[in-house]
Structures are given as C-alpha cells and as structure tokens.
C-alpha positions as CSV (number, residue, x, y, z in Angstrom):
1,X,185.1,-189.5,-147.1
2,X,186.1,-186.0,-146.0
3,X,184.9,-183.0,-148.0
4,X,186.1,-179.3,-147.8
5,X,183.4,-177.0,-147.6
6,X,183.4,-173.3,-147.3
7,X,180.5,-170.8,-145.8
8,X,179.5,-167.3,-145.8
9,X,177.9,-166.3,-142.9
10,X,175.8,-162.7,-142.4
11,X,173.7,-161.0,-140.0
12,X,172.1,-157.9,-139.6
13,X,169.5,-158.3,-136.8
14,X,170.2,-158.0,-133.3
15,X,173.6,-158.3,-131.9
16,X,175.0,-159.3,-135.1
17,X,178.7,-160.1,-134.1
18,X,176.9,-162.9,-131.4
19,X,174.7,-164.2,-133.9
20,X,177.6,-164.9,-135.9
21,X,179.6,-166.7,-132.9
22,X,176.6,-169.0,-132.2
23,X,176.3,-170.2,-136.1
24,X,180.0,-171.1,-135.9
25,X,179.5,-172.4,-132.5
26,X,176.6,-174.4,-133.7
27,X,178.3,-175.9,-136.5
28,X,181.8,-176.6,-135.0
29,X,180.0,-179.0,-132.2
30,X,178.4,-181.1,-135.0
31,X,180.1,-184.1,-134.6
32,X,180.5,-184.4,-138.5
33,X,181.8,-180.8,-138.8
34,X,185.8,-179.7,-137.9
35,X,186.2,-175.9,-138.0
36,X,189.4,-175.4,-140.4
37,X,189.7,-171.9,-140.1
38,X,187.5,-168.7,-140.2
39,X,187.6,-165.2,-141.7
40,X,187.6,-161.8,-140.2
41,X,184.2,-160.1,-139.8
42,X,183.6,-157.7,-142.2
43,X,180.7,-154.6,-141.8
44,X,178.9,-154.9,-145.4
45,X,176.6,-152.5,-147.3
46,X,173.1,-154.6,-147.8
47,X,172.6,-156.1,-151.3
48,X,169.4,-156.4,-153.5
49,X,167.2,-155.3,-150.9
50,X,169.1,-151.6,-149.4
51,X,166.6,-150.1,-147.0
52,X,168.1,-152.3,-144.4
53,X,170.6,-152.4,-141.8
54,X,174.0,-152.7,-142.2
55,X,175.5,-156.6,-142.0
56,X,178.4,-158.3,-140.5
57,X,179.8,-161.0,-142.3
58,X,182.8,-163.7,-142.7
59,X,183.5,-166.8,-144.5
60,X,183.9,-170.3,-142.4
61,X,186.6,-173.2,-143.7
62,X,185.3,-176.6,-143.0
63,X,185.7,-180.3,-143.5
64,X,183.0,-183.0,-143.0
65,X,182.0,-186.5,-143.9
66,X,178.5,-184.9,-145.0
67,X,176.9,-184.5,-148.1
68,X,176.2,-181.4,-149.7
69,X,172.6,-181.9,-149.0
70,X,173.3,-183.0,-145.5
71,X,175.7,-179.7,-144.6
72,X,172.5,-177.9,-146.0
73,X,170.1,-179.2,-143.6
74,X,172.5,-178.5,-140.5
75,X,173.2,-175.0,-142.0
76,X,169.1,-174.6,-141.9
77,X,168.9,-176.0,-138.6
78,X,171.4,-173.7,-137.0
79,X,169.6,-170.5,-139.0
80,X,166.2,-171.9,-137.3
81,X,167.5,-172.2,-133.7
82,X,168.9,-169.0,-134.4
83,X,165.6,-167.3,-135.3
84,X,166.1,-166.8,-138.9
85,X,162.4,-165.9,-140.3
86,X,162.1,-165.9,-144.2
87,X,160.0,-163.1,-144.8
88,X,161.2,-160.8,-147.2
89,X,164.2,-162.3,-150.3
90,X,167.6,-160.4,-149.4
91,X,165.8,-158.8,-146.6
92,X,167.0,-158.8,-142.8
93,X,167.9,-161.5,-140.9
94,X,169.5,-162.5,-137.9
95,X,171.3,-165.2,-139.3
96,X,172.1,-166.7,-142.7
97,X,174.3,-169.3,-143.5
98,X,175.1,-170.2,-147.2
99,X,177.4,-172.9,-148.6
100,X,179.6,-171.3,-151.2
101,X,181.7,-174.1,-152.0
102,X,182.1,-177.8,-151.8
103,X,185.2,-179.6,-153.2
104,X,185.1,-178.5,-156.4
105,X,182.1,-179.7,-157.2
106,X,179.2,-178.1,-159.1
107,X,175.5,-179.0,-158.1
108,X,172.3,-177.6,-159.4
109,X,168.9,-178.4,-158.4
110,X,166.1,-176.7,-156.6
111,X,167.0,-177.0,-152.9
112,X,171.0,-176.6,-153.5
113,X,173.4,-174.7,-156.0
114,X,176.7,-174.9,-155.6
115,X,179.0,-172.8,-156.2
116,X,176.7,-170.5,-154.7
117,X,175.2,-167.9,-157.5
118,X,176.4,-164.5,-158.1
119,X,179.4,-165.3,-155.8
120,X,181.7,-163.7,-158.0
121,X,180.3,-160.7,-157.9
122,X,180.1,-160.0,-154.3
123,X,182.3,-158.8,-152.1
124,X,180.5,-159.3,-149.1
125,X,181.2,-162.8,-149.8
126,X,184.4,-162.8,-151.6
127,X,186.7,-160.5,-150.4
128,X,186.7,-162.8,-147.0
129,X,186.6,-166.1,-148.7
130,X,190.0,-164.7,-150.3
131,X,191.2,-164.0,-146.7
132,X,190.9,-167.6,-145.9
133,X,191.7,-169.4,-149.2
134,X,193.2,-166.6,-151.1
135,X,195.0,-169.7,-153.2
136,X,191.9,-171.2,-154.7
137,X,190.0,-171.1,-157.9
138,X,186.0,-171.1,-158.0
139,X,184.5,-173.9,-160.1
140,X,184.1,-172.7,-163.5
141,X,186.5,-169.8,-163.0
142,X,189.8,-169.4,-165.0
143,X,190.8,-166.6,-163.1
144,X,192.6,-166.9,-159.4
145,X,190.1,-165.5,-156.6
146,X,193.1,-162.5,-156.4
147,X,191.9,-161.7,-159.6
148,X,188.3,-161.7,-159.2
149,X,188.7,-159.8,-156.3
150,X,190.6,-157.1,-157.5
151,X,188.0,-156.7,-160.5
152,X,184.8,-156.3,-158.4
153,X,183.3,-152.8,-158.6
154,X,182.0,-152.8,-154.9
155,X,184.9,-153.4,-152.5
156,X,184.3,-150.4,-150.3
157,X,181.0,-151.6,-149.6
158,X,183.2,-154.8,-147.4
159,X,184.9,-153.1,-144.2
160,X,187.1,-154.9,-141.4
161,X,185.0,-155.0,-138.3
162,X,186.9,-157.2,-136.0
163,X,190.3,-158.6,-137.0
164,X,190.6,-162.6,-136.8
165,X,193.7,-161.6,-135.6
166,X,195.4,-158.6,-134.6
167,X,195.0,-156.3,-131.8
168,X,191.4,-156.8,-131.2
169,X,191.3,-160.3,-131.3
170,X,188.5,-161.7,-132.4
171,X,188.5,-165.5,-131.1
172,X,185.6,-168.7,-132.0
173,X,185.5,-169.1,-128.0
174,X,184.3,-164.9,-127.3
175,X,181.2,-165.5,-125.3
C-alpha cells in the first residue's frame, strides 16, 4: 500500500543548506521512498532552546510502502549518518528529520506521535508545509492549514532562504 507522508527537516550545524541536501538525498534513494515534492528553505529563529544558531528548514512530500514506524527508523538512520548527536532537547543539530504527517492518521506511543506535537503552532514547520500542501487539513484540525497559518504569532521568525524555484534555483540534485 502506498502512504503519503510529509517531513520537516532543520539544521543549524555546519553547512546547514548541505546537510539538508544529503537528508533528502538520503531518503529519495531508499528504494521504498519517491520524493513527491519539496519546500523552499526557510532561515528560522531557534525554538525552546534560543542561545543557538540560527536554522534552515523545509518540509519534504513523500510516498512509501513503509510504515510509520519503518519511515521512523530510516529518518533516524539518515540523522545518524548525518552526525546528528542528541545532547541537549531543542538544542543544535546538524540534522533533524521529523515526520509531521502520515495519511491522516493519528498515532501515539512512546517512540512515535503523529501528527507531530505542537505543529500547529510553529511556523518553522508550518508555514512551509503550507507551501507544499497549502490544500490540506491537519488531523484533528477544523481549520484549513491557510488558516492556521495566518493565526500563528511568530511568522517573522520563518524567512525565504533559497527559493524552490525562482531566480536562485534551489534544485534536490545541487551538489
């Protein structure tokens, strides 16, 4: 069966922009894994923890025959090969990959939560998960994402770094 499945993807360690390329590298040559479509990158304040550097992030579109728990482990593996160290909670990283959605289906237990928590409330992960699937509603949500967007307080905090497309052209295949 094939699943839709979006991610949010941030880093703030290192070349942040390649880190990003490699996690979507990473997880569009999964064999299970087809790359649907991709956000802009966005340069974000830091959330929770602040005395940090600033991150880049953007929101991946995918389909798979995996399960939830499955997406999970590849999404860990790819943080791991990426040198993702869990040292401090919200603190930095070089890579971080989070599965915000899948389907529409709602999952809570200890190693997985879907939809992600306290993704309504932040930009860094909404306002490009609207970019790529502006039409959708979050589980549990009556609201249209539009509208959540529109209502959350720290939008200015989420800028356009590089442009999926436009004039500077961010491309999956920049090296």
């Amino acid at each position: 069966m094939v699943h839709k499945a979006f991610l949010s993807l941030g880093s703030n360690i290192g070349d942040r922009l390649q880190n990003l390329l490699a996690a979507v590298r990473l997880l569009d040559s999964h064999p299970s894994i087809n790359m649907v479509n991709c956000s802009s990158v966005y340069e974000t304040d830091p959330v929770g923890y602040e005395d940090q550097d600033m991150f880049l992030n953007m929101v991946v579109e995918l389909t798979t025959d995996l399960s939830p728990y499955e997406l999970l482990d590849v999404c860990q593996k790819a943080e791991h090969s990426l040198g993702r160290k869990r040292e401090l909670r919200w603190g930095p990283r070089t890579i971080d990959l989070d599965i915000l959605l899948f389907n529409q289906e709602n999952i809570e237990t200890e190693k997985l939560y879907i939809p992600h928590p306290r993704m309504a409330e932040r930009a860094f992960v909404l306002v490009p998960l609207y970019e790529v699937a502006g039409n959708i509603h979050l589980p549990g949500k009556s609201e249209p994402l539009g509208v959540l967007v529109d209502r959350l307080p720290d939008k200015k905090g989420v800028r356009i770094w590089k442009r999926i497309n436009g004039e500077d052209g961010f491309v999956l295949s920049e090296n």
